[in-house]
N, C-alpha and C positions, 0 to 999 in steps of 0.2 A: 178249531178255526183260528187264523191267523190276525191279528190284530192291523187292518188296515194303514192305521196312521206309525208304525212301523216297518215299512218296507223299505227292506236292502237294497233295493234295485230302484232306483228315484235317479241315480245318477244314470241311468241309460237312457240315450237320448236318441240314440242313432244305429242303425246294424254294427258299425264300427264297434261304438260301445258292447253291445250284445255278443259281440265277436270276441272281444278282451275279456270280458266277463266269465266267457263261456272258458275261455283258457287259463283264465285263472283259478279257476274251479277247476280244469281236467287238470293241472300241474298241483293243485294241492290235494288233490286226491292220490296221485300219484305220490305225493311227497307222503301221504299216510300209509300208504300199501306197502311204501322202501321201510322205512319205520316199523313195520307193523314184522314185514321180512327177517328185520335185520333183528327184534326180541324175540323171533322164533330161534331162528337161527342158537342166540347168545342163550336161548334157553337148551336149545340140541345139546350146545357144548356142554354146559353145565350137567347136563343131565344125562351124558353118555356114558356108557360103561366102563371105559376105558379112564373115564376120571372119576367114577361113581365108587366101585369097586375099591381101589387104594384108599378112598378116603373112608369107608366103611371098614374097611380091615384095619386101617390104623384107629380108626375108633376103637374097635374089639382088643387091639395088640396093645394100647396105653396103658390100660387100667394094670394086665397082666406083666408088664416090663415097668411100671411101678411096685409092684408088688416083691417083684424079683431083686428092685433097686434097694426096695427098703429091707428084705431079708437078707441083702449081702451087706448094707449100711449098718445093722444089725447084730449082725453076726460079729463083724468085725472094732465095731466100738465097744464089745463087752472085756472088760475087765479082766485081764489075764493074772490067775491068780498066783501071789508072790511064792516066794520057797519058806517063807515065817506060816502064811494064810495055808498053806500044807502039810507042813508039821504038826497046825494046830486040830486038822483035821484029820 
């Protein structure tokens, strides 16, 4: 139950008023339903296949194409042994 001595609608005094009210209300409702559209929508995108996919595969491909970076990074800083370090062995 609503609290009496709270009521939103004290400014209406006339049909006129009741009329402005009444449209201000269907215009904000409306202005939630566009809103309400437009984070479906921005969630569609995000969440489509077509941009789901490449970002899932390049999650899986990173770890492995580091892996691949740091065995060639690797490989090639190791220490090529002299012609003394070969004789001695």
């Amino acid at each position: 139950m609503t609290n009496p001595s709270k009521n939103r609608y004290e400014h209406i005094e006339s049909f006129e008023d009741f009329e402005n009210e009444k449209m201000k209300l269907y215009y904000q409702i409306k202005f939630s339903e566009r809103k309400l559209q437009l984070k479906y929508i921005e969630l569609g995108l995000l969440l489509s296949p077509a941009r789901l996919i490449p970002l899932l595969v390049s999650e899986w491909v990173n770890p492995v194409v580091t892996m691949i970076k740091n065995f060639i990074a690797q490989f090639f800083s190791r220490t090529k042994p002299t012609s003394d370090e070969k004789n001695e062995a």
